[in-house]
C-alpha positions as CSV (number, residue, x, y, z in Angstrom):
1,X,3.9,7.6,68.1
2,X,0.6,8.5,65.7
3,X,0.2,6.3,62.8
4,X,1.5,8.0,59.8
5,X,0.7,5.7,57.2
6,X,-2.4,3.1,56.6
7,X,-3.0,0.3,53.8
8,X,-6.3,-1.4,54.7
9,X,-7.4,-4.4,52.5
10,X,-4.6,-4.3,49.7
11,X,-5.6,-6.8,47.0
12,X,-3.4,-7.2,43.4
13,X,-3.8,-10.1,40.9
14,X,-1.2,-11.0,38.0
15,X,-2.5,-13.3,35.7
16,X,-2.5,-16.5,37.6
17,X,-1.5,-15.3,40.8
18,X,-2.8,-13.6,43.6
19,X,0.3,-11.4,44.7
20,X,-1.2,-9.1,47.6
21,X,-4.6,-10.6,49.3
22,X,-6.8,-7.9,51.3
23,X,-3.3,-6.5,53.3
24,X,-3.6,-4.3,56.2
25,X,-0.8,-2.8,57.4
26,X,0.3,0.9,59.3
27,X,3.8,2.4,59.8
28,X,4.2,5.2,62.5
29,X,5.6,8.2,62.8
30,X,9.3,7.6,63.8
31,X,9.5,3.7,63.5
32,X,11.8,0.8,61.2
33,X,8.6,-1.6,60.5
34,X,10.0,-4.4,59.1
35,X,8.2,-6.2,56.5
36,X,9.2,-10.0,56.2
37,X,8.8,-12.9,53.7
38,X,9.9,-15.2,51.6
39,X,10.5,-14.2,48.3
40,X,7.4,-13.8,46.0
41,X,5.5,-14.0,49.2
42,X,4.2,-10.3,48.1
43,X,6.6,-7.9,50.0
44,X,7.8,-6.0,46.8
45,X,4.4,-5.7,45.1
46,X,3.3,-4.1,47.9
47,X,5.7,-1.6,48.5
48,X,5.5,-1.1,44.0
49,X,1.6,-0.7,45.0
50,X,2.6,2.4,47.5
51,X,5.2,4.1,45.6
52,X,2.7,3.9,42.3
53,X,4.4,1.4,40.0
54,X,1.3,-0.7,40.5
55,X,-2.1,0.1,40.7
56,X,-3.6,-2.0,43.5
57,X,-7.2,-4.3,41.9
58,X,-8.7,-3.3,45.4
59,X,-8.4,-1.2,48.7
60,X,-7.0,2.2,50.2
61,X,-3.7,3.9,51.2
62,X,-4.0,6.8,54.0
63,X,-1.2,9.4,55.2
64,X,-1.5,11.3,57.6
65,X,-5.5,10.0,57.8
66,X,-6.1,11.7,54.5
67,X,-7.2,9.0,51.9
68,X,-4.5,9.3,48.9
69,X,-4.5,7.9,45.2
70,X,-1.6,7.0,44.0
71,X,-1.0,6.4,40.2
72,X,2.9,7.0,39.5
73,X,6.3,7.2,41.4
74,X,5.5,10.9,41.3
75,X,2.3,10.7,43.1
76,X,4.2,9.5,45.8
77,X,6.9,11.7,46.3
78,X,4.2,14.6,45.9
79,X,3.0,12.5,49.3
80,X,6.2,12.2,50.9
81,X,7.0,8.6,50.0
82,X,10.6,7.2,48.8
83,X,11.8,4.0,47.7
84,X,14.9,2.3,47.2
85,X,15.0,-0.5,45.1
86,X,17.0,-3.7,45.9
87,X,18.5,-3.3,42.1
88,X,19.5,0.4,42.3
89,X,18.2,3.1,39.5
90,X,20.9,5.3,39.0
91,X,22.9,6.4,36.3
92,X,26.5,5.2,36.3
93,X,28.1,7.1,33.9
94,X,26.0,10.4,35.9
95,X,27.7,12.2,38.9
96,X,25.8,12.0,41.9
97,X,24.6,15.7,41.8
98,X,23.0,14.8,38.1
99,X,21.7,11.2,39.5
100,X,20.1,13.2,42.8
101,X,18.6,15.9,41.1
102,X,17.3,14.2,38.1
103,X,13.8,14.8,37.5
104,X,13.8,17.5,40.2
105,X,16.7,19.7,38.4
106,X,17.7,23.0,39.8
107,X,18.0,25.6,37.5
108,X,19.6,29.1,37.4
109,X,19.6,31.8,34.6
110,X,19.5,31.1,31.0
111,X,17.9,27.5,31.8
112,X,21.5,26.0,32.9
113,X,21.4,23.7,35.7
114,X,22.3,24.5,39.0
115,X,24.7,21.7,39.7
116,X,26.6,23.7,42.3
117,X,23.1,24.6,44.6
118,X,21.9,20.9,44.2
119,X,25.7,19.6,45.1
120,X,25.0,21.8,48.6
121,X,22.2,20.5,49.5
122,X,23.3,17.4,48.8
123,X,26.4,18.2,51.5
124,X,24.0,19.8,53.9
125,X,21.8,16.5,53.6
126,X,25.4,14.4,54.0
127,X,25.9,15.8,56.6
128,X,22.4,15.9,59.0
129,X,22.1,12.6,58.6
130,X,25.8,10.8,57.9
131,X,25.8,10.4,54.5
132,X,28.7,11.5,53.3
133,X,29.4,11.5,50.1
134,X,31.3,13.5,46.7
135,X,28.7,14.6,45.0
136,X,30.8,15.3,42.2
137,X,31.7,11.5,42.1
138,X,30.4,9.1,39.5
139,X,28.0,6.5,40.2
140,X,30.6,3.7,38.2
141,X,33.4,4.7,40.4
142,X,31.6,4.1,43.6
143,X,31.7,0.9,46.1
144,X,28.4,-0.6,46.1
145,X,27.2,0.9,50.0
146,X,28.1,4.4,49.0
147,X,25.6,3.7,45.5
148,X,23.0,3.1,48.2
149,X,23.7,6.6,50.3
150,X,23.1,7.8,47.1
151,X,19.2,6.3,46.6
152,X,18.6,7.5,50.1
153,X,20.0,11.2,49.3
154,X,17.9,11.2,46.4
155,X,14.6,10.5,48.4
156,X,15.8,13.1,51.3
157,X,16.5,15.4,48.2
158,X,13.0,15.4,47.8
159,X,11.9,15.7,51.4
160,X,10.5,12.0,51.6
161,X,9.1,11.4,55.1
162,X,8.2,8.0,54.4
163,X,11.5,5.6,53.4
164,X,10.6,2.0,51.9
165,X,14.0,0.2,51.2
166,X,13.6,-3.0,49.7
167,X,16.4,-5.6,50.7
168,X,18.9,-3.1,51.5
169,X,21.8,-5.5,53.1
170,X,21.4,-7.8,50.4
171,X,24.7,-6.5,48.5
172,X,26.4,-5.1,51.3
173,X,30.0,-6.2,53.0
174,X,29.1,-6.4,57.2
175,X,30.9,-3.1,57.6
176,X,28.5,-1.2,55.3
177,X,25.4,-2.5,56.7
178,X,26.7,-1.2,60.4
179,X,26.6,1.9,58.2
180,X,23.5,1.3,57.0
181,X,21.6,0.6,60.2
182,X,23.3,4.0,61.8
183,X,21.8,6.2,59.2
184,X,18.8,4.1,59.2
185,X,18.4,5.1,63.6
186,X,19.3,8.7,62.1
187,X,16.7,8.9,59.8
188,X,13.6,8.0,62.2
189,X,15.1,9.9,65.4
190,X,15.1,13.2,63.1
191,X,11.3,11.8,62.5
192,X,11.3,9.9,59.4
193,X,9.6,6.4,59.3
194,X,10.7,3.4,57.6
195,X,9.6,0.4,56.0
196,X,12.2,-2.0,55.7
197,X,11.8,-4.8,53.5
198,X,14.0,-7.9,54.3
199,X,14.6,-11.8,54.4
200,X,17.3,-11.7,57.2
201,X,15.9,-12.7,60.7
202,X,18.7,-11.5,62.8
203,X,18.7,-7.8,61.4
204,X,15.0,-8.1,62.1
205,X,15.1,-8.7,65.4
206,X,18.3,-6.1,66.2
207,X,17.4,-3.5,64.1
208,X,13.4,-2.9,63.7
209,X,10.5,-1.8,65.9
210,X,7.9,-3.8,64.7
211,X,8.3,-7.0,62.1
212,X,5.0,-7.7,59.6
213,X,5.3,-11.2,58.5
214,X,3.6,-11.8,54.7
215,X,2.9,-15.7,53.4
216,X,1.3,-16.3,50.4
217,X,0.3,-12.6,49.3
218,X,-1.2,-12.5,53.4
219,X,-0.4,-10.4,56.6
220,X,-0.1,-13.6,59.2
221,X,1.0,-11.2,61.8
222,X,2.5,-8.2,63.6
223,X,5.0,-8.9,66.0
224,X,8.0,-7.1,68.2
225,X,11.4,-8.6,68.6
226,X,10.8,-8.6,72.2
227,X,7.7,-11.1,71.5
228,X,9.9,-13.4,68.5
229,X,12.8,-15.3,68.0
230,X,14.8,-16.4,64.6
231,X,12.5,-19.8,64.6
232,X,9.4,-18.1,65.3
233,X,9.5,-15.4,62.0
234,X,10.9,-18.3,60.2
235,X,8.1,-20.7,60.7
236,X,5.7,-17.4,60.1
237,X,7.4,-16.8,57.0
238,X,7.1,-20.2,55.9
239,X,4.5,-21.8,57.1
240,X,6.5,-24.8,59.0
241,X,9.3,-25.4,61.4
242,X,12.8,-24.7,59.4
243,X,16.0,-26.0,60.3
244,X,18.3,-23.0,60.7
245,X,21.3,-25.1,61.5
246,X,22.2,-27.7,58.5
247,X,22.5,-31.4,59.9
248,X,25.6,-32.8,58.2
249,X,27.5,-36.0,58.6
250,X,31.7,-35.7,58.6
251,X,33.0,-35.2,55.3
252,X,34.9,-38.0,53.7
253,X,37.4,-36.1,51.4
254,X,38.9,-38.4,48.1
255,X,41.2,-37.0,45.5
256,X,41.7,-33.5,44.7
257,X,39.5,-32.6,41.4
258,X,40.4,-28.8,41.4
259,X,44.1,-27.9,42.1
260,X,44.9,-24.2,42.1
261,X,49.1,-23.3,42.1
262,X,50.4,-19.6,42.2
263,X,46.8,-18.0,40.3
264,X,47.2,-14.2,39.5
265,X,44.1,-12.4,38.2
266,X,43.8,-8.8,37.4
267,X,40.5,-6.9,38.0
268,X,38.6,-4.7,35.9
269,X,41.1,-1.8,36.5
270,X,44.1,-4.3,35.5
271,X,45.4,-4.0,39.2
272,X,46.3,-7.6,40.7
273,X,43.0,-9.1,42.4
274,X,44.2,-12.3,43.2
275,X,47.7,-12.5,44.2
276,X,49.4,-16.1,44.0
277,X,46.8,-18.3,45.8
278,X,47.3,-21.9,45.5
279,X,44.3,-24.6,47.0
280,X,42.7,-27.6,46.3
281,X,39.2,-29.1,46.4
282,X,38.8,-32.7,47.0
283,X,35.8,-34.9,46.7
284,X,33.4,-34.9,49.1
285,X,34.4,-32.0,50.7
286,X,33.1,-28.1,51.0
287,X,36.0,-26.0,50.7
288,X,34.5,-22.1,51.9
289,X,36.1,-19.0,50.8
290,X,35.6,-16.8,53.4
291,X,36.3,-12.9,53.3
292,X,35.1,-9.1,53.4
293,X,33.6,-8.8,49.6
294,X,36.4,-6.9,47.2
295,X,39.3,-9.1,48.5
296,X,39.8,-10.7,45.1
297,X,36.8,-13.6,45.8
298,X,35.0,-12.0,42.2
299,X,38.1,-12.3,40.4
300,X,39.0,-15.8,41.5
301,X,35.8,-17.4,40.3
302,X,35.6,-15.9,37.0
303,X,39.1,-17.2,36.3
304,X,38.1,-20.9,37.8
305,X,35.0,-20.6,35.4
306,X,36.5,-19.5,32.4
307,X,34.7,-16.1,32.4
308,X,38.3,-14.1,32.1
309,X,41.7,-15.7,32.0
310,X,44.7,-15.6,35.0
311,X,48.0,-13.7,34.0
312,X,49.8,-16.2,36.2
313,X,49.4,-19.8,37.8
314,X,47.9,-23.1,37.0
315,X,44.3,-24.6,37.3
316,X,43.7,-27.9,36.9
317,X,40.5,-30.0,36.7
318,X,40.5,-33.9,37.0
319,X,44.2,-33.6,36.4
320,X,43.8,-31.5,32.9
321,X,45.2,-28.1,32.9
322,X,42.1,-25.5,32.2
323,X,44.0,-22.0,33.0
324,X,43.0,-20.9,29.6
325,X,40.2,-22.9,29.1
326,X,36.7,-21.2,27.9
327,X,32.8,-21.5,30.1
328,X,32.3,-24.3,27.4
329,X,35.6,-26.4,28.2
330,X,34.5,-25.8,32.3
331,X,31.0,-27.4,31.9
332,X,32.0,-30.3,29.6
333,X,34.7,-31.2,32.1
334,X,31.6,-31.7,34.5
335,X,31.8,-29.0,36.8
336,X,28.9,-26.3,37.5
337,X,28.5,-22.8,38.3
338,X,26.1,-21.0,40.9
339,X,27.2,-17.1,39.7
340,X,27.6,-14.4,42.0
341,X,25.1,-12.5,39.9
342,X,22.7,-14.4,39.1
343,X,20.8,-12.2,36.3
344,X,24.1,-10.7,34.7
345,X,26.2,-14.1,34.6
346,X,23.4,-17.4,34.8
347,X,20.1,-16.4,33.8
348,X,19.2,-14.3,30.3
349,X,16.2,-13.0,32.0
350,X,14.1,-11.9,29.1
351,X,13.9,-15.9,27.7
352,X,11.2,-18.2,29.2
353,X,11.7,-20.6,32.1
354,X,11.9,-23.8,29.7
355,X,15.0,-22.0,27.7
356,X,16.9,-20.9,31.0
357,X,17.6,-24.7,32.1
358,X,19.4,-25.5,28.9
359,X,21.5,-22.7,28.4
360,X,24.5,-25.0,28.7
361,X,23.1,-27.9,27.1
362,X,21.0,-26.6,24.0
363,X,23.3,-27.9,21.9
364,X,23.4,-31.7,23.0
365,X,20.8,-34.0,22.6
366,X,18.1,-34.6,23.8
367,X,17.5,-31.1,23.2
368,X,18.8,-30.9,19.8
369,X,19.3,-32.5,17.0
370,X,21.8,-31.0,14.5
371,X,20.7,-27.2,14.8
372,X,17.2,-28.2,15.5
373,X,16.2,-27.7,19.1
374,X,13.7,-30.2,20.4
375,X,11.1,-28.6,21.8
376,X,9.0,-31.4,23.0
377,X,12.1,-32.9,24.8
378,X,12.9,-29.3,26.3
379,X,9.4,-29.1,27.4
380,X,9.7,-32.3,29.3
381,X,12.8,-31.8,31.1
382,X,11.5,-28.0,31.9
383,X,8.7,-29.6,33.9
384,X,10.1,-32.2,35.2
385,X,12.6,-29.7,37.3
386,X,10.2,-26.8,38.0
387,X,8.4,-30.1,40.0
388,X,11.2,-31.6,41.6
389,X,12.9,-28.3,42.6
390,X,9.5,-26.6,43.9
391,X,10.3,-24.0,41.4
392,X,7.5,-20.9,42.0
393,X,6.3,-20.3,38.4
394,X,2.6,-20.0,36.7
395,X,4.4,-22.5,33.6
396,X,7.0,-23.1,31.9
397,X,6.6,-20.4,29.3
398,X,6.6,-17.2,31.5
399,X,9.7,-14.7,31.1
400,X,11.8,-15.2,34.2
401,X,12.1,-11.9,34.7
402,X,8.8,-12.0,36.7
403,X,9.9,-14.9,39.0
404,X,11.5,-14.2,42.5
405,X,15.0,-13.9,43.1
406,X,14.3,-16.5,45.1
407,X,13.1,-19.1,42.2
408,X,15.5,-16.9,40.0
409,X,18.2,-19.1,41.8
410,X,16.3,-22.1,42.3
411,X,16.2,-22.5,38.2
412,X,20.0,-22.4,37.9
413,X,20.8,-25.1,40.8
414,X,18.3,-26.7,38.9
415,X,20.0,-26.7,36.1
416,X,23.3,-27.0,37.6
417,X,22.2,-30.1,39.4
418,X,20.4,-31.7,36.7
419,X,23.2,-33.1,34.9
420,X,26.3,-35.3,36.1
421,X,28.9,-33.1,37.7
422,X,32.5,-33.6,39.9
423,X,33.2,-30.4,40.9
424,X,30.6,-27.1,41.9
425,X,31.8,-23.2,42.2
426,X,28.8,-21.5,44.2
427,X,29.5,-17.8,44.7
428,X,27.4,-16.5,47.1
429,X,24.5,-18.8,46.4
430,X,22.1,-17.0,48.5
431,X,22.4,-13.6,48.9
432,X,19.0,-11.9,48.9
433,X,17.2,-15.1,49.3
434,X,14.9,-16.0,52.0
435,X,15.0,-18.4,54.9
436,X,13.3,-20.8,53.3
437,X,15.3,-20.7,50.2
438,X,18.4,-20.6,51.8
439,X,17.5,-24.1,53.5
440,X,16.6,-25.7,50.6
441,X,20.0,-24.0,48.6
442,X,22.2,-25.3,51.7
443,X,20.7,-28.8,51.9
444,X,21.3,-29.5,48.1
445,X,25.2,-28.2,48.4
446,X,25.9,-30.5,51.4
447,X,23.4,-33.3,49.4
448,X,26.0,-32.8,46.1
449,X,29.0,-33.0,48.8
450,X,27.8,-36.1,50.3
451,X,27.6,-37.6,46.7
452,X,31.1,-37.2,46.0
453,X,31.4,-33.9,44.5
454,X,33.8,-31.3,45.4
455,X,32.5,-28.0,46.5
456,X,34.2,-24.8,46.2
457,X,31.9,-22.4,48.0
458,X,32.8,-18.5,47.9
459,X,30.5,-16.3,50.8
460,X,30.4,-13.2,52.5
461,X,27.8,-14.9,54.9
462,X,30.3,-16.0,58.0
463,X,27.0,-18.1,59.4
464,X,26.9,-19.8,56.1
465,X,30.8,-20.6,55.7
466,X,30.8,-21.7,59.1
467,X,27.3,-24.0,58.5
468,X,28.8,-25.6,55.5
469,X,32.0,-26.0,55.1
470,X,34.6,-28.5,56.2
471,X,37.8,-26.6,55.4
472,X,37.3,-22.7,55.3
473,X,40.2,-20.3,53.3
474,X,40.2,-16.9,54.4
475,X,40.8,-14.4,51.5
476,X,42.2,-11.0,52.6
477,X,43.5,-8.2,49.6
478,X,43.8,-11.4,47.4
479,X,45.7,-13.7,49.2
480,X,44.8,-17.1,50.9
481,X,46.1,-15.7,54.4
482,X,44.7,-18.8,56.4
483,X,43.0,-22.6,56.1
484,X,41.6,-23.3,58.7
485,X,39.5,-27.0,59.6
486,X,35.6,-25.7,60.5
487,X,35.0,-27.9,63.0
488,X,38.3,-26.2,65.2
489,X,37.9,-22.7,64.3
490,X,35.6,-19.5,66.0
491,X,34.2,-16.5,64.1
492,X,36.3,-14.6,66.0
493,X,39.3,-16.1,64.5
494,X,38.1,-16.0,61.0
495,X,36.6,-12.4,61.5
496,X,40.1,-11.2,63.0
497,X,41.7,-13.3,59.7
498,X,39.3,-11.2,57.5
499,X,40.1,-7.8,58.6
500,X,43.6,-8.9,57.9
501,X,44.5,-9.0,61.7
502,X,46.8,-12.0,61.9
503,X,50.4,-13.5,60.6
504,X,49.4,-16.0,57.5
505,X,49.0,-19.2,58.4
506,X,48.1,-22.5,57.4
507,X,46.5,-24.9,60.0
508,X,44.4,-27.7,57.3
């Protein structure tokens, strides 16, 4: 396979930080090179350097052995590059026709566009490559792994040869990335080349060619899967030896501090989400929620958090009743909240680091006094995590809309942890995250566990449920169809459970 793309000796500073440091790196024609890293390790910037939303401070950028520059997005679809953003850019209140051709439109006659021509080519591209799609769909009213057919339509649309997707599996259920990994084997044996930006080691190894490991802004190698193993890219990605499995001591369960009886929560259509589940959470104990996402597992937190109300049921806290209770009433009763979406429902992104860790606690002193926040006592306690959390920041000031999803997350368990709690809700706590990040998230939920702490943990990740929990409910079309004890159950038993394959039952 010729080498169809070349970076050679990619350098890009920030202010304070050296993001990409003198990176070489090559993609051939026909290949998935995957490109591996811990978050902020550099990966994105790169990629932002090739498809000309950054302007690299040094170095060159080949195709085809023709030196190119690149100085917008338009630059490089002109040279046959496409990228597809982890957060996706469409329009949702566009169709897909008006998302795909936007910027590109197809016109007829009197300066009308040509929705019907761009809708088949759209079908014709569906169709080469398994893609299938309405185009006359809105963006709003589509499931999350069809938004991402979408993105890839729109770069085909324009006739990219070169496909970068950055964390592509990261919001998908297991069934759409299947999808995702067919049309990806599509798309290089019709001759298209890929880079494939990712965290997760075992897609790696199944799915790729060749795997680029990045540390610190650095290339620290080129590897195959047939040369590496999970603990080889993770200790290349990190730096050290990481502990894939989480060592964990028996849980010794207490009383019940969240109780759960008969709950019934609509979703955003008003159609029942959650259909009479009843549980409970005791102390020192992880209870996981396991389940394909969209079985009601969305809708059930937001009701335990006070983020929307249930029609029906009881939820109790400590013995209180909090069914109607607000977010405020949930954190005073000491429990805390690791969101499913993180930037939508527990950071506010454009603030700086320091104001993010008090968003629940502004009003209380230390931090203020009467309607007076207290700077100086904000500033202390904004340190004093970003050190003892190994948050990933140049201070305490910056916007943390430039930190990685990675330290994204770290500042709200950092935040969440920082103050007495009984009870934590952590809704997929580390999707997109890296493997370094996901040890560290892991060893603090079983650390808050082992402290007495009842922990409600709600995951799409089957590794992780099993990992972590000591009593796992399955969720299937919004009912609790088993409970199951970890430590006696298979994956095959909660994977037949989650595809809705067995008679309910309840076993712990």
């Amino acid at each position: 396979m010729g080498v169809i793309l070349e970076l050679h000796g990619i350098t890009k500073r920030f202010p304070g930080v050296l993001a990409n440091d003198q990176i070489d790196l090559d993609l051939r024609e026909g290949e998935i090179h995957a490109l591996l890293g811990e978050n902020g390790a550099g990966k994105t910037t790169l990629m932002n350097i090739l498809y000309g939303l950054y302007k690299p401070d040094e170095g060159e950028i080949r195709v085809n052995g023709e030196k190119i520059d690149i100085h917008s997005p338009r630059d490089a679809i002109a040279c046959g590059i496409g990228m597809v953003h982890q957060h996706f850019m469409l329009v949702p209140v566009f169709t897909v026709v008006d998302n795909v051709m936007l910027g590109d439109e197809y016109v007829r006659g009197g300066g009308f566009l040509d929705r019907r021509k761009a809708a088949n080519r759209i079908l014709e591209i569906s169709q080469q490559y398994n893609l299938q799609v309405d185009p006359f769909a809105y963006i709003k009213d589509l499931p999350v792994g069809l938004q991402q057919r979408v993105e890839i339509i729109k770069l085909l649309f324009r006739e990219a040869n070169i496909l970068i997707l950055d964390e592509p599996t990261a919001v998908l259920t297991p069934q759409e990335v299947d999808e995702l990994f067919k049309i990806m084997k599509s798309l290089v044996a019709s001759g298209k080349s890929i880079i494939f930006i990712t965290h997760k080691l075992r897609e790696v190894l199944e799915f790729s060619d060749r795997i680029t490991v990045i540390r610190n802004g650095k290339v620290v190698g080129t590897t195959t899967p047939q040369e590496a193993d999970q603990n080889k890219l993770a200790a290349m990605m990190v730096g050290r030896p990481i502990e894939l499995a989480i060592e964990k001591k028996p849980a010794e369960p207490k009383e019940a501090i969240l109780e759960v009886r008969n709950l019934k929560v609509l979703d955003a259509r008003k159609l029942i989400a959650v259909n009479g589940v009843s549980f409970e959470v005791r102390a020192g104990e992880v209870l996981g929620i396991a389940g394909v996402q969209g079985n009601g597992q969305t809708e059930l937190v937001r009701a335990l958090t006070g983020m929307q109300h249930a029609v029906e049921g009881q939820i109790r806290i400590l013995g209180k009743d909090m069914t109607l209770a607000s977010p405020k009433a949930f954190f005073e009763m000491g429990a805390a909240h690791i969101p499913e979406d993180r930037q939508k429902d527990g950071l506010v992104l454009t603030y700086p680091v320091k104001d993010n860790f008090i968003l629940n606690t502004f009003y209380k002193p230390p931090y203020a006094r009467g309607i007076v926040l207290q700077q100086p006592e904000i500033i202390a306690h904004a340190e004093e995590l970003v050190e003892k959390f190994d948050i990933r920041t140049p201070n305490i000031f910056t916007t943390l809309s430039s930190l990685s999803g990675g330290n994204q997350q770290k500042v709200i368990v950092a935040r969440e942890f920082s103050r007495p709690i009984r009870l934590l809700i952590a809704s997929q706590p580390t999707r997109g995250l890296d493997v370094g990040s996901i040890e560290y998230i892991h060893n603090r939920l079983i650390e808050k566990r082992d402290e007495g702490c009842a922990v409600l943990l709600v995951s799409t990740e089957l590794d992780e449920i099993m990992q972590l929990s000591d009593r796992i409910a399955v969720m299937y079309r919004g009912r609790i169809v088993a409970t199951l004890n970890a430590a006696e159950t298979t994956k095959e038993e909660i994977g037949l459970y989650m595809a809705g394959l067995h008679p309910e039952r309840v076993s712990a």
